[in-house]
N, C-alpha and C positions, 0 to 999 in steps of 0.2 A: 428502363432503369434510370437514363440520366433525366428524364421527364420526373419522376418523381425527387429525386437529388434538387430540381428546381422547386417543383412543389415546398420542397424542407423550408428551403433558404427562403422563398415566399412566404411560410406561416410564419417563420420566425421575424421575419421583418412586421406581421401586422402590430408586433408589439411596441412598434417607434413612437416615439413619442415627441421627438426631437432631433434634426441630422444630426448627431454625435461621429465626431473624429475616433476612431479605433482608439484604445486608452496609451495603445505606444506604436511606433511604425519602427518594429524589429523586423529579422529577415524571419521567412518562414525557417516552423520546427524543422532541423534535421530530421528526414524519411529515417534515416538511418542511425539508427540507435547507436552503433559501433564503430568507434572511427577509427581509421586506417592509421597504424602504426609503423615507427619507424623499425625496418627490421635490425636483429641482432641477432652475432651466429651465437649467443651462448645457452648453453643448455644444459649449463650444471644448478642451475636454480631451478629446472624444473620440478627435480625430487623435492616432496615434504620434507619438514624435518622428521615427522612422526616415521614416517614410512625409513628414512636413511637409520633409524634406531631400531625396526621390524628387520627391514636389508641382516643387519650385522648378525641379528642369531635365526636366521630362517635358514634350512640346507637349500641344494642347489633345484630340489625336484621340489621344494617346498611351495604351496598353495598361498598366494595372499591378498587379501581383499582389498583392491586398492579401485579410486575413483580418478577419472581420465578428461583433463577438457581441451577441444581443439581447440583450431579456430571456427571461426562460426558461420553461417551459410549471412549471404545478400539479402541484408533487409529492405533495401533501397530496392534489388530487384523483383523481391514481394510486394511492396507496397505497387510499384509499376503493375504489376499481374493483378492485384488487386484492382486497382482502376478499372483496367482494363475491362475485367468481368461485371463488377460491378456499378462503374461511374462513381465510384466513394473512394473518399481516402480520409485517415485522419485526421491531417493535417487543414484541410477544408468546413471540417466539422467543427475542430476548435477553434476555426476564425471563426464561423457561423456563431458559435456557442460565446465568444466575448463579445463579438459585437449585440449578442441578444443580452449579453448582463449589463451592457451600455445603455441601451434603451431600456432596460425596465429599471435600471437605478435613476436615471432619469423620470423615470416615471413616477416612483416610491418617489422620487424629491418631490414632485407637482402636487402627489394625491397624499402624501405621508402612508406609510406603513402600519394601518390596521387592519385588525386580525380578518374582519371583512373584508375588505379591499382586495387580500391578499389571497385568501379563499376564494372569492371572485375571478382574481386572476388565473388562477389554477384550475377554473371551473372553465373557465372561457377560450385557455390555450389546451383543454384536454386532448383535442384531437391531432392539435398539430404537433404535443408530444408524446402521443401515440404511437405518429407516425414517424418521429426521429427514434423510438425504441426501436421501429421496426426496422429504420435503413441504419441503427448501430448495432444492432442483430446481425444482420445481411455482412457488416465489413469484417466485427470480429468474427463471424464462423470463418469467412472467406479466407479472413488471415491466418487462423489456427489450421483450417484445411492443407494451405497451402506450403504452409509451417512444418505441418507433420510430413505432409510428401517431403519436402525438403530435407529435412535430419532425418528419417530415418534411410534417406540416401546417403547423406551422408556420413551416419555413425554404423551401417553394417556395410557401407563399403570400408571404412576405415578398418572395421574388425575384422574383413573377409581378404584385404592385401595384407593384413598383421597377420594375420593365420589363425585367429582366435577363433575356436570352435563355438558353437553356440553353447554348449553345455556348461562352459567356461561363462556366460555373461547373464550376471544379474537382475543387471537394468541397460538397457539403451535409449537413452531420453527421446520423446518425440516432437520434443519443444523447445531442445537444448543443444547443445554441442557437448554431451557428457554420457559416460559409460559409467559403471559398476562393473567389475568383473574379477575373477580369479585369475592370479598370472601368476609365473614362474619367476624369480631373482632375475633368469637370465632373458624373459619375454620381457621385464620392465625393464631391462635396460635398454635393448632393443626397440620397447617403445617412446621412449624417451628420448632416444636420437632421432626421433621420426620430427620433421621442418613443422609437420601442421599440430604436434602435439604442445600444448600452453603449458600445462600442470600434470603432477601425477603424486600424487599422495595416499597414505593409506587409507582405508575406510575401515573406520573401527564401529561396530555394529551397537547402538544403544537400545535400551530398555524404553519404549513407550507407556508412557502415563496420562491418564487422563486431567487436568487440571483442580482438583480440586480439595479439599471442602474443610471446613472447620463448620429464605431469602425473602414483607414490605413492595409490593410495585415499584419498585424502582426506578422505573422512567421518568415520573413527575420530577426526580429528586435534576433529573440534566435535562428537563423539559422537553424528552419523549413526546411526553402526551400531547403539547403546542402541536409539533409538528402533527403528528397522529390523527388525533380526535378535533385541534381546531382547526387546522390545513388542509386535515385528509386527505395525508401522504402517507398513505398502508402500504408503501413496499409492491402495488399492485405491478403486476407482471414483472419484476426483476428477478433475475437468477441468480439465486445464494446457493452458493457451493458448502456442505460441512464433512469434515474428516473427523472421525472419534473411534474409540477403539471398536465400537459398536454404533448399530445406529437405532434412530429414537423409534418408539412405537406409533404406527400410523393412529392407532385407535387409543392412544392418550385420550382422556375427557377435551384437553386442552387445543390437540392437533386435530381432531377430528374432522374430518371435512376441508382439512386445506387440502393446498396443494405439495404435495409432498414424494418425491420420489424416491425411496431408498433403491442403491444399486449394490448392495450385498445381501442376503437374507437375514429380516429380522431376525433376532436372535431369543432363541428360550426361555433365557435369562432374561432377567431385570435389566435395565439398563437407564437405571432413573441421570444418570448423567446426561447422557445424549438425548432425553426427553428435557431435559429442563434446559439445555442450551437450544435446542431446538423451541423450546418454548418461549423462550425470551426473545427469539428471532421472528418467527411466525406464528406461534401461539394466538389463540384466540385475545387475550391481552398483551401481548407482544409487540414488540416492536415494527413489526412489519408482516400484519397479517395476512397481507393477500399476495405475498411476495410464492416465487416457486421457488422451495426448498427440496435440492439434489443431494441426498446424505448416503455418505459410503466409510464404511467400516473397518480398521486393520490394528493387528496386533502386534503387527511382524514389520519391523520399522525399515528394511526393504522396501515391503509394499506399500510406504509411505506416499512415496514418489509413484508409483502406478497408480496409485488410490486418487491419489491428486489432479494426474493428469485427463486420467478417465472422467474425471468432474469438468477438465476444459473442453473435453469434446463433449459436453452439454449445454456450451457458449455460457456458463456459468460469468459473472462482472465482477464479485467478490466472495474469496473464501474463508471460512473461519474454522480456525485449529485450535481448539483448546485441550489441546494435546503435546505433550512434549517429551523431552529428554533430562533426565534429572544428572546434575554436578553437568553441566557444559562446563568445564574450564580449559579450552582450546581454541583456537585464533578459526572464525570464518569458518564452520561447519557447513559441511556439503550441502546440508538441505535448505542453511539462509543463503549457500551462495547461488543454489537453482532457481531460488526464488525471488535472489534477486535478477537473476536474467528472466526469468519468466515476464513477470510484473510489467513491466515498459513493453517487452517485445509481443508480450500475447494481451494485452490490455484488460491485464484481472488486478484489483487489490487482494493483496495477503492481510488477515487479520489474525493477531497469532498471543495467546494467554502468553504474560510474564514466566510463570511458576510461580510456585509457594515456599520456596523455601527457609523467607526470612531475605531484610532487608540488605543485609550482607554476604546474600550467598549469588551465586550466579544466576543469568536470565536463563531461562531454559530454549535447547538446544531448537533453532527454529527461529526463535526468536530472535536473532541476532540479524536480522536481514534486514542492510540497510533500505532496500525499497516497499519493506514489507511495513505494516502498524503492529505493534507490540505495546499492548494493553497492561496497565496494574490497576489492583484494585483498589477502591475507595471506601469508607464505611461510613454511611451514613448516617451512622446512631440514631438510627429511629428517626430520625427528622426529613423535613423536606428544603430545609434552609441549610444552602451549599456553605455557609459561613461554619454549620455544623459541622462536614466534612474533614475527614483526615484518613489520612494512608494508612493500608490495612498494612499493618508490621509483618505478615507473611508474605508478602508481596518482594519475588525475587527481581533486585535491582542493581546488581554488581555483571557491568561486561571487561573483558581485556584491555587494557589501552590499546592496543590496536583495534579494537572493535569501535561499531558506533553505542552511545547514550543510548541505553535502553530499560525500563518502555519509555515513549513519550509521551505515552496517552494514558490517563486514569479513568475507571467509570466504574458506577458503583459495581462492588462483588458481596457485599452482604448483603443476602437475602430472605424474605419471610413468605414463605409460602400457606396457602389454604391447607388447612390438616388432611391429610390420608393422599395427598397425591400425588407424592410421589415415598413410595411404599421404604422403599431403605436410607431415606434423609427423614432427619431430624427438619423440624417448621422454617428452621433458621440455621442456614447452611452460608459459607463462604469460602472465595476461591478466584484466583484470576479470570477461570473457566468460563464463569459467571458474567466480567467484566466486559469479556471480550466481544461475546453475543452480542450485545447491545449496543458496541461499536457496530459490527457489520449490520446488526437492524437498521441503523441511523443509515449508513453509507446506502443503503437499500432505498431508504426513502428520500435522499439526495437526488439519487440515482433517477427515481418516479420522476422528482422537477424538474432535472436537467438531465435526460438519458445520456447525453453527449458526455458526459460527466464520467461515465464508467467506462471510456475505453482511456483516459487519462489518470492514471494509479497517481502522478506528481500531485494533480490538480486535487484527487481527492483529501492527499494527506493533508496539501496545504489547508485544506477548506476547516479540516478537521482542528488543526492546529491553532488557526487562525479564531477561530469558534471557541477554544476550550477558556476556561477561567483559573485562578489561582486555585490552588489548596491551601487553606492558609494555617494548618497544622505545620508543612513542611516545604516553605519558601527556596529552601536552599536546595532544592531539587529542581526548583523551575529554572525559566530563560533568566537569562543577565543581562541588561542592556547596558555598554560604555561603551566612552569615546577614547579611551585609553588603548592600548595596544594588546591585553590580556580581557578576553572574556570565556570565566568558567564554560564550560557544558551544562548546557540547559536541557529542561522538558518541559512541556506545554502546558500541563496539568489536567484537569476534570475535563471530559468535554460537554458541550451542550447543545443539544440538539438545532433551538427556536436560534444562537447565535450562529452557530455554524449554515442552518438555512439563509439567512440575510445574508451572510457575510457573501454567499455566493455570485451576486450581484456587485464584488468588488474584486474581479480577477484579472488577470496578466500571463495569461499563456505565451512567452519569448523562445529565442534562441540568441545567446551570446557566438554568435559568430566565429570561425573558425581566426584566432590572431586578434580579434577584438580583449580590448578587453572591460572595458566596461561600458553598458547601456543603462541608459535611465526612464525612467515611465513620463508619461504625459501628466500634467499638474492631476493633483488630488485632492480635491476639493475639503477642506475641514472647516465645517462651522463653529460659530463663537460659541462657548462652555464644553465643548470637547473633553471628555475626563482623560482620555489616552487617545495613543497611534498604536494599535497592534496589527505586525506585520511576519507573514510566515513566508520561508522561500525554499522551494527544494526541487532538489534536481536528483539523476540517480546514479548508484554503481553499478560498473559491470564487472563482466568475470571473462568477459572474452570479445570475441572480434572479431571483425571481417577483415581478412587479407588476401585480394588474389592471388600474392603470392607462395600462402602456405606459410610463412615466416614466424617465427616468433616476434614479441614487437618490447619496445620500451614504455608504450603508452601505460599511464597508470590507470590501474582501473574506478580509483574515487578521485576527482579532481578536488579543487578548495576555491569553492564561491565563499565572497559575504554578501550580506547586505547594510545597507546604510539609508538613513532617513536626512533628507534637508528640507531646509525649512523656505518659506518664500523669498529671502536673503540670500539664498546659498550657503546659508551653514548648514556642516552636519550636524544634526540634534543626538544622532542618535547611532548607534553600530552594534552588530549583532556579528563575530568571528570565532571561529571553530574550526579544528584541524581536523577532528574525524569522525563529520556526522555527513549525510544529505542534507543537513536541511539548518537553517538558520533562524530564528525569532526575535525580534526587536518588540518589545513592551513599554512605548513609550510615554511613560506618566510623570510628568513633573510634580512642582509641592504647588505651585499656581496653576490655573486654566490655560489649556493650553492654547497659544494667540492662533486667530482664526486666519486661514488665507490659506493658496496652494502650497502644498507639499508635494514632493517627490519622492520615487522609491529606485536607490539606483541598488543593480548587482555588480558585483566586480569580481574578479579572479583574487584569488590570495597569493600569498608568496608560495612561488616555485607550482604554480597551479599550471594543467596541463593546455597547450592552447588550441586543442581539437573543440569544433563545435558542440555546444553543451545546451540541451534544451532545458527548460524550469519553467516551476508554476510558481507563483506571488499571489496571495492572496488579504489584504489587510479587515482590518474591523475598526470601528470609530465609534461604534454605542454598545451600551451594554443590554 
C-alpha cells in the first residue's frame, strides 16, 4: 500500500514544470478536527431553550423528543489507525494536491491556458488521476469505517449506562456524537448532569418537501458545458450521494444506462422531481454523466438522518438535498448542525436547495449548515448572457442573526425542458431544487480533475466561491470588500463552472496554529491589466469535541477568521470581516488597472476569536 502512496506522489510530480517553493510554509492541517477545550463545571446551559418551554407543561411520565450531543470520539487517533492500514492520511494528500496546483499554474503560465492544452493535460494525467481516486477511495472508506466502529461504541454505550432502552431511541448517529430519542422530564435531567453530555434540546419533528417548482440547458448559461464537452470532465467515476422524498426512475429516456443505484424501491408513483434532479446531475445532458449516482428516498424526516448516512457507507464525496423543511425560523437545527460535523470529519460536501419561499422568508431547515453549500436560484431569461441574470424572487434568503448568510451560492433554477418528459411538469418549471443539482454536477467534475479535492469539503467551497461571478440584478446580496472596520455579509453569487476549474490551480490549503494568530501566503504573482483580486477563505464549525476528560468545554464552536489582501508595498488593499459566517470574500476591483507586482493573502483571527488550531482553505482568481 505505502508502494503505491509513492507511486501517487510520483505521477503527481511528472507535472513540474519548475522547482516551485510550496505557496506558504504553515504548519501541517490539524489531524484533528476538534480541539481540546477548557473544561467548566456548568451545566445549566445545556438545556435548549425550546426544550425548557416543552420541560414546563410535559407531566412527569411524559414522553419527549429531544436531540443529545456528547463529546466526540479521537479524531487524531483515527487518522493514526488510518495510516496505519492504509499508508494514507489526509493531510499528506493535501500537500501532494497544492504542490500539484504549483506546478501546473506554473505551467498554464509557460503554455497559456487553452482549451487544447488543457484537454491535453487532462488526457495525459488520466491515469495518475485514476489512481489518486483510487487511494482517496481507500482513506475515506477507511475513515468512515472506522468512524462508525467508533460512535456506535460510543453512543449505545452512553445510552446502555443511561438506561435508555432501545425502544426509546430514534436515531444513534454512526458518524456523529448525537442521539435522537424519547426521555422522560426526569431522564433529561439526569442526562444533563452527565460530564460527557454538551447539549440537549428538543427535537421538534418537521414536514419534508421536495424543493420546488413554479427548465433551457442550463449549463452553458455557468459554462457547464466548457468543463463537460470541452475538458471532458463527466463526473467519470465520482460518487454523488442524492436524498429526495423518492427516488428517480432508472429507466427515464434520460437516465438510462447510467450508472445509478437506488437504495429504496422505486416508487409506483411518478416522481418527476427526483428524475429531473437526477437528471441535471448525471443525465444523459447533465452535468456529470458518467458520475455514479447512489439515490435513497424518505418521507419521514427522522429518516433523514439514516437515509443520509447509509449513502456514506457507499464512500459517496458529495451529497445533494433538494429537500427541506418549510418556516425554519429557529437558531442551528439539528440536521445543519450534524452536518456540519459530518462534512470535515467524514470528508463529504453537503449540497442543499435554499427553499422557495420568497426572498423574505426563511432558508429551509438543512440549509443553514455552516460547512454545508446552500444554493439559490437564478433565472436566466432565456438567455445565455450571465449579464442577463437575476435572482429568482422565490428564492428563500432570510437566516437568524445568529445563523450564518445563506445561500452563498446562486445557479440557474429555471428550467425548459424537451416536451413529454417529464409527465407532471409543465416545459418550464422552477425551484431551488433545480439549482442545487447542478452545483453538486460541477463539484463531481472538479472532483474528476483533482480526486484529492473531495475529501477536503473547506477546499471545495472555497473553489466554488472563488469561481462564482456577480448577479448584477442584485449586488447588495453579494461580498463587500473594505478597509473600514464594518463589512456587511456577503454571498458569492452565480457560480461558474470553466472559472471555478482554473481557479483550482490557485490554492492554500493552512492551518493558523494553535496561539498564532496570523499567517500570510507566499507572494502572488498579478500581472499588468488585472481587472480584480478575488479571494475566498473558509474554515469550519463544529458542534462538539474531543475531551478525554468527558468535560464540558468553553471552546466556541465557530471561531472568527478574516482575510485581508496587501499589496507589494505592504498595504492592505483590501479586507473582507464578518462575525457569523465560515467563510470570508474579498472582491478586489479598483476604478483603475490594478498595479501589477506580488500580492499577498494573509488570514488573521478576529476580535475575541478562539485561539485553538483552525484549519482553512484560500482559494483566489485573477481572470475572468
Amino acid at each position: 500500500m505505502k508502494r503505491r502512496v509513492l507511486i501517487l506522489i510520483i505521477a503527481l510530480a511528472v507535472l513540474l514544470s519548475a522547482n516551485i517553493a510550496p505557496l506558504a510554509a504553515t504548519p501541517d492541517p490539524d489531524p484533528n478536527p476538534n480541539p481540546n477545550p477548557n473544561p467548566t463545571p456548568d451545566t445549566a446551559a445545556k438545556i435548549g431553550e425550546r426544550l425548557k418551554n416543552v420541560l414546563e407543561s410535559t407531566p412527569e411520565d411524559g414522553l419527549i423528543p429531544v436531540f443529545i450531543w456528547t463529546t466526540d470520539i479521537d479524531h487524531t487517533d483515527i487518522a493514526r489507525r488510518v495510516k496505519e492500514n492504509t499508508g494514507l492520511s489526509f493531510e499528506e494528500m493535501w500537500q501532494a494536491m497544492s504542490l500539484g496546483a504549483e506546478m501546473e499554474r506554473a505551467a498554464e503560465i509557460i503554455r497559456g491556458a487553452e482549451s487544447e492544452d488543457l484537454k491535453e493535460w487532462l488526457e495525459r494525467t488520466e491515469d495518475a488521476r485514476a489512481l489518486e481516486m483510487e487511494q482517496t477511495d481507500i482513506l475515506i472508506a477507511e475513515t468512515r469505517a472506522l468512524s462508525r466502529e467508533a460512535y456506535n461504541a460510543l453512543n449505545w454505550d452512553f445510552l446502555d449506562e443511561n438506561g435508555i432502552k432501545s425502544d426509546r431511541v430514534v436515531f444513534s448517529s454512526q458518524y456523529a456524537p448525537m442521539m435522537i430519542l424519547n426521555a422522560t422530564p426526569t431522564e433529561i435531567e439526569a442526562i444533563q448532569s452527565k460530564k460527557e453530555v454538551l447539549s440537549i434540546d428538543y427535537y421538534e419533528e418537521p414536514e419534508l418537501k421536495d424543493e420546488n417548482l413554479t427548465i433551457i440547458n442550463s449549463s452553458v448559461v455557468f459554462e457547464g458545458n466548457y468543463t463537460r464537452d470541452v475538458l471532458g470532465l463527466t463526473g467519470f467515476n465520482v460518487r454523488i450521494g442524492m436524498v429526495e422524498t423518492l427516488v428517480p426512475n432508472v429507466n427515464h429516456p434520460e437516465l438510462l444506462g447510467k450508472s445509478i443505484t437506488t437504495l429504496t424501491p422505486v416508487p409506483p408513483v411518478l416522481a418527476d422531481h427526483a428524475n429531473l434532479v437526477a437528471c441535471i446531475m448525471v443525465g444523459t445532458n447533465g452535468m456529470a454523466p458518467d458520475a455514479r449516482l447512489y439515490a435513497i428516498g424518505t418521507s419521514n424526516p427522522y429518516n433523514r438522518f439514516t437515509a443520509t448516512e447509509a449513502l456514506l457507507a457507499y464512500n459517496v464525496r458529495v451529497i445533494n438535498a433538494s429537500i427541506g423543511t418549510p418556516d425554519h425560523n429557529y437558531s442551528d437545527d439539528v440536521y445543519s448542525q450534524w452536518i456540519d460535523h459530518l462534512s470535515p470529519t467524514q470528508a463529504v460536501t453537503f449540497v442543499a436547495s435554499a427553499g422557495n419561499d420568497g426572498i423574505n422568508q426563511y432558508v429551509t431547515g438543512g440549509g443553514h449548515a455552516y460547512n454545508g453549500i446552500t444554493v439559490g436560484a437564478v433565472n436566466t431569461n432565456s438567455t445565455t448572457s450571465i449579464t442577463n441574470d437575476t435572482i429568482w424572487n422565490n428564492t428563500s434568503m432570510v437566516t437568524l442573526p445568529s445563523d450564518a448568510v445563506k445561500p452563498e451560492l446562486f445557479a440557474p433554477g429555471t428550467i425548459t425542458t424537451p416536451s413529454g418528459i417529464y409527465d407532471n411538469l409543465s416545459n418550464t418549471v422552477s425551484g431551488t431544487s433545480f439549482a442545487a443539482p447542478f452545483v453538486t454536477g460541477l463539484v463531481a467534475q472538479l472532483i474528476q480533475a483533482s480526486p484529492t479535492l473531495g475529501t477536503n469539503s473547506r477546499l471545495v467551497k472555497a473553489l466554488l466561491l472563488a469561481g462564482a461571478h456577480d448577479i448584477n440584478s442584485r449586488t447588495e446580496y453579494q461580498h463587500s470588500t473594505s478597509l473600514g472596520p464594518t463589512v456587511s455579509a456577503h454571498r458569492a453569487g452565480s457560480v461558474n463552472a470553466r472559472l471555478s476549474y482554473f481557479a483550482r490551480n490557485n490554492i492554500w490549503v493552512g492551518t493558523l496554529a494553535t496561539g498564532v494568530s496570523v499567517i500570510t501566503s507566499a507572494n502572488i504573482s498579478v500581472p499588468s491589466g488585472a481587472p480584480f483580486i478575488r479571494v475566498a477563505l473558509v474554515w469550519d464549525k463544529r458542534n462538539t469535541y474531543f475531551n478525554p476528560n468527558g468535560s464540558p468545554g468553553t471552546q466556541p464552536v465557530l471561531t472568527n477568521l478574516d482575510l485581508r489582501l496587501i499589496n507589494s508595498a505592504g498595504q492592505v488593499v483590501a479586507v473582507s470581516q464578518s462575525t457569523r459566517n465560515g467563510l470570508e470574500l474579498i472582491h478586489f476591483s479598483p476604478s483603475t488597472a490594478i498595479p501589477a507586482g506580488n500580492y499577498k493573502i494573509e488570514v488573521r483571527r478576529g476580535p475575541n476569536a478562539a485561539t485553538a488550531a483552525e484549519p482553512f482553505a484560500v482559494v483566489w482568481r485573477i481572470t475572468n
